[in-house]
C-alpha positions as CSV (number, residue, x, y, z in Angstrom):
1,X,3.5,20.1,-17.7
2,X,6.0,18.6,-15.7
3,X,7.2,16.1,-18.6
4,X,7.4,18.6,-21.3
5,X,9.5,20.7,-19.6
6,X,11.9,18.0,-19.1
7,X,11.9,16.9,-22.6
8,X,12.7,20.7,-22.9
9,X,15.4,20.4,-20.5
10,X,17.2,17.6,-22.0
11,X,17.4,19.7,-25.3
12,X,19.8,21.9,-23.6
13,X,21.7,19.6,-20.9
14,X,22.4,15.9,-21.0
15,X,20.4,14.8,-18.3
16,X,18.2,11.7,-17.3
17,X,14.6,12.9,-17.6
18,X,13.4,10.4,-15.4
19,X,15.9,12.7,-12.6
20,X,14.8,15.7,-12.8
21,X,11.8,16.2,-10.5
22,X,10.2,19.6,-9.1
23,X,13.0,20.2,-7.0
24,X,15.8,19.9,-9.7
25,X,17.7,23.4,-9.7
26,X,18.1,24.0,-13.5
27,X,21.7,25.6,-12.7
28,X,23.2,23.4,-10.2
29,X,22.0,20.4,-10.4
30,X,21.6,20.2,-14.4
31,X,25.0,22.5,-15.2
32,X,22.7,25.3,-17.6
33,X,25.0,28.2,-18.2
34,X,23.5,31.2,-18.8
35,X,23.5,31.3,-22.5
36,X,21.1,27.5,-21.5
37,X,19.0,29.2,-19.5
38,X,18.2,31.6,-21.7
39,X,17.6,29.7,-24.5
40,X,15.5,27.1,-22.3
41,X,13.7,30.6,-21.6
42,X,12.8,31.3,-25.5
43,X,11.8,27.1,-26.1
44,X,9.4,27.8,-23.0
45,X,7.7,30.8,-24.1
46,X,7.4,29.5,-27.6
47,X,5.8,26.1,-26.3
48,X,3.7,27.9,-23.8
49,X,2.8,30.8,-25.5
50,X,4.0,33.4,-22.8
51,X,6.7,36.1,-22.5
52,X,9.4,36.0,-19.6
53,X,10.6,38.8,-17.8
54,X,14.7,38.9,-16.8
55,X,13.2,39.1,-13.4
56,X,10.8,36.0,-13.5
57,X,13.4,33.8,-15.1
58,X,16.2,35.2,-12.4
59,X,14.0,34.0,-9.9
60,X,13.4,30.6,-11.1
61,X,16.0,28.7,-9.3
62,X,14.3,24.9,-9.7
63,X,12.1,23.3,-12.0
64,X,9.2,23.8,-9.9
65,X,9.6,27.8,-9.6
66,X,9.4,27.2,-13.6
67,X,6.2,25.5,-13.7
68,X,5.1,27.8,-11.2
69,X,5.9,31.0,-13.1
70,X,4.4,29.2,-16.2
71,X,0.9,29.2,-14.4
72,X,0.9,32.2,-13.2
73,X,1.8,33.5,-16.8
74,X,-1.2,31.8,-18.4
75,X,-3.2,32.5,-15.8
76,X,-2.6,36.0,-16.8
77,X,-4.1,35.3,-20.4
């Protein structure tokens, strides 16, 4: 899961996939804006099939809280 999401990543930011790791914040450390973070939101929950709240994505503050809310969304299924 880990590698898809950073080929979703580096649609949105110019960033070296081979960088960004679980612990990669997606604001800080890979510059998304808001308007990339939401749209990174929309590419995830088309690829994986799943609907984000605004609270679940606020609370994703590294790439790891993403994977992790990803589970727990299609764990849900």
């Amino acid at each position: 899961m880990l590698e898809e999401i950073k080929a979703i990543i580096c649609e949105f930011v110019e960033a070296d996939a081979d960088k960004i790791t679980e612990s990669t914040d997606i604001r800080n450390d890979l510059g998304m804006n808001s308007f990339d973070v939401i749209n990174f939101a929309v590419s995830l929950e088309t690829a994986y099939g799943i609907d984000l709240s605004d609270r679940q994505l606020a609370a994703c503050f590294t790439v790891g809280d993403v994977i992790k809310v990803i589970e727990e969304k299609a764990a849900e299924k």
